[in-house]
C-alpha positions, 0 to 999 in steps of 0.5 A: 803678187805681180808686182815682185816680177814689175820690181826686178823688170829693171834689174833685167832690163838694165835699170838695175841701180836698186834691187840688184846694186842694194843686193850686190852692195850687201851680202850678195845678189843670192844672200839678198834674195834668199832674205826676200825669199824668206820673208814669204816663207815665214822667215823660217826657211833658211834656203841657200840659194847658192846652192839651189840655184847653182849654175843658173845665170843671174837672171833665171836665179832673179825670175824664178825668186820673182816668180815662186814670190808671185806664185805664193801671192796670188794663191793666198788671195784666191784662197782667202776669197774662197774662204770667204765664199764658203764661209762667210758669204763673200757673193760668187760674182764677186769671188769670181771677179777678184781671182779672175783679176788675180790670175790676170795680174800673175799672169801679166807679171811673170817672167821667163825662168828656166824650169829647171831653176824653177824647180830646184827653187820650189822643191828647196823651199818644199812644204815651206810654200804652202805654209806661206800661202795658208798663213798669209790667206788667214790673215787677209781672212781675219782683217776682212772679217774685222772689218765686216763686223766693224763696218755694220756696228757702224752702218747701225749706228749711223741707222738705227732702223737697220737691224742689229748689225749681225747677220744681214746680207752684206752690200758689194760696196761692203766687201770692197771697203772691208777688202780693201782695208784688209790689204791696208792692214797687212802693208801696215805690217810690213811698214812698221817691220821697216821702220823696226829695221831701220831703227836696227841699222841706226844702232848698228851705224852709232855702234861702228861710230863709238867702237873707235880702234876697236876692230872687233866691235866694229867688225860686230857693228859692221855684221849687224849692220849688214844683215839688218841692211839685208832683212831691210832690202828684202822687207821693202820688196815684200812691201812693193810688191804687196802695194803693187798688187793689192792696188791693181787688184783693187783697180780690176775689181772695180773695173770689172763690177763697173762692165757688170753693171753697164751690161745689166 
């Protein structure tokens, strides 16, 4: 969510030796964001950003990225909490609790973009958006409930005078443990597409290596190398960005049901 906005803050600011120098280093500042970009979008969507974004300087084109990625991350954790309310018990306080913590954090990490910029983005990537954001919520939603059934077959096991571990009301701390591990799970998902990718460059690095004379392979080599260098870059900022977010998440609520409780 917020955290793609606290990512690029030092590109801006001129702390820019990673994302901006990676991208810049690669395919182009564009190129590197539109794979960001992808990534939120399903990987489906094949926006070129140098046209979208044409005339816009570096920094509008860098927020209005940032802030269309913040966007589909906070919508798809308010609406997996929703989800969760409606269907399968998640407490209204605690609903409330963790979209106030939500929109606090969007808000804290957005950037100034020209509207315009941000715009063309969002109309470019069109229905794409909220395909993003269902998919990303149903998968928070699945591991949560994973979670649910596997933390009560625990509880009855460990307590036999507990019931039979379906059904019953389940505790805040429960929701918080099941939460929390859900987020875990969806960062696992992004670590292990890393490694997959890094696997990808080393072969692309031995291929340069064994092609010798032979341009043409090492042109090829060269081509695989850069866009697996690309997917990488745009990969690891997702996964910043998830890590961010999910950790200050996690942190609001906490603080938050603690202020509850102290006023009870």
């Amino acid at each position: 969510m917020g955290a793609a906005v606290g990512v690029v803050a030092g590109v801006i600011g001129g702390g820019g030796g990673g994302m901006l120098g990676g991208l810049l280093g690669g395919s182009g500042l564009l190129g590197g964001l539109g794979q960001l970009l992808g990534g939120f979008l399903g990987g489906s969507n094949k926006l070129d950003l140098g046209k979208v974004l044409e005339g816009f300087s570096p920094a509008n084109v860098i927020n209005a990225t940032a802030n269309l990625i913040n966007s589909i991350s906070g919508n798809s954790g308010k609406q997996a909490v929703d989800k969760l309310a409606k269907e399968d018990g998640l407490p209204k306080f605690l609903q409330e609790a963790i979209k106030k913590v939500i929109d606090e954090v969007v808000k804290k990490f957005e950037k100034k973009a020209d509207p315009e910029a941000e715009k063309a983005l969002k109309d470019a990537a069109g229905s794409d958006v909220q395909k993003s954001i269902d998919d990303l919520a149903q998968k928070i939603v699945d591991a949560v409930r994973k979670n649910l059934e596997e933390n009560q077959k625990d509880d009855t096991a460990s307590n036999r005078t507990g019931g039979s571990g379906k059904g019953g009301k389940k505790s805040t701390g429960s929701w918080l443990m099941a939460i929390a591990k859900a987020m875990g799970e969806v960062l696992g998902e992004k670590a292990s597409k890393m490694v997959e990718l890094s696997g990808k460059i080393s072969d692309a690095a031995d291929a340069q290596k064994s092609a010798g004379k032979d341009q043409k392979a090492q042109q090829e080599a060269a081509a695989d190398m850069t866009k697996a260098q690309t997917e990488m870059q745009g990969v690891s900022q997702e996964y910043k960005l998830l890590t961010e977010t999910f950790s200050t998440v996690i942190k609001g609520i906490g603080e938050s049901l603690s202020t509850m409780g102290r006023k009870q």
